[in-house]
C-alpha positions, 0 to 999 in steps of 0.5 A: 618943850615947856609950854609959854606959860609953864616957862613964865612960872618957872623963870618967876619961881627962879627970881623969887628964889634969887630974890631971897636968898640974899635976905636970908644971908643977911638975916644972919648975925653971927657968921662964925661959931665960938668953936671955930678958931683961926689959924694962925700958924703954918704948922697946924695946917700941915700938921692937920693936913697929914693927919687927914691923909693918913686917916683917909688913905687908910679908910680908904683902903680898908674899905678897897679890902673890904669890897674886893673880899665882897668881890671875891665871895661874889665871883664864886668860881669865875676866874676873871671875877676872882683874878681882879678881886684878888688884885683889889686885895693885893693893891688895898693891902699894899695901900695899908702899909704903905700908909702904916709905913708912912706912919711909921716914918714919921713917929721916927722923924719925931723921935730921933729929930724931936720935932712935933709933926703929928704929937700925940699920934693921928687924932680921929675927930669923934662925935660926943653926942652933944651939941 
C-alpha cells in the first residue's frame, strides 16, 4: 500500500499530465501531411486491402517455416519436439500455397475478366531513406 503522501505526488503528477496533453494537442497546426490523400474510392481500399493480406499472410507463414526449421534443429532427437516441429512446417507450407494460390486466383480473374484487382502485382511498401 502507497503511503498518504506518495499517493498525493502521484494523483498531482497524473493531473498535470492530463493538463498538458491537451495544450500540446493543440499547439499542432498542421494535423495532416502532404503525403496522405483521402480516399475517395471503394476499390482502393479493397484493392489495398488484399494486397495487405496477401503480403501479411505470406510473411506470416515464412516466418511459421522459418521457427518450425528452428524448432526442428533444436529438438535433436526428441520425438515430440521433431513431430510438432514437423507440423509447423506442414501448416506453414500449406499457408504459402495457399496464399500463392490466392495470388494466382486472382492474376487470372484480372486476366481473363480484364478488371484491376491488384494492377501491377502485389506493391511492397519500401523505405528510400529519405525523409
Amino acid at each position: 500500500m502507497l503511503s498518504v503522501p506518495k499517493r498525493i505526488m502521484g494523483t498531482a503528477l497524473l493531473e498535470a499530465t492530463a493538463l498538458a496533453v491537451p495544450a500540446a494537442a493543440a499547439a499542432q497546426t498542421n494535423l495532416v501531411p502532404e503525403t496522405i490523400r483521402p480516399i475517395n474510392d471503394i476499390v482502393q481500399v479493397v484493392r489495398g486491402a488484399i494486397q495487405f493480406i496477401l503480403v501479411v499472410a505470406f510473411v506470416l507463414a515464412f516466418i511459421f517455416l522459418i521457427i518450425g526449421g528452428i524448432r526442428w534443429i533444436v529438438a535433436g532427437g526428441d520425438e515430440k519436439g521433431v513431430a510438432g516441429a514437423r507440423g509447423m512446417i506442414t501448416a506453414a507450407l500449406i499457408g504459402l500455397v495457399i496464399v500463392l494460390v490466392a495470388y494466382a486466383i486472382i492474376r487470372l480473374v484480372e486476366i481473363f475478366f480484364g478488371v484491376d484487382i491488384i494492377t501491377g502485382g502485389v506493391n511492397i511498401p519500401t523505405y528510400n531513406g529519405t525523409p
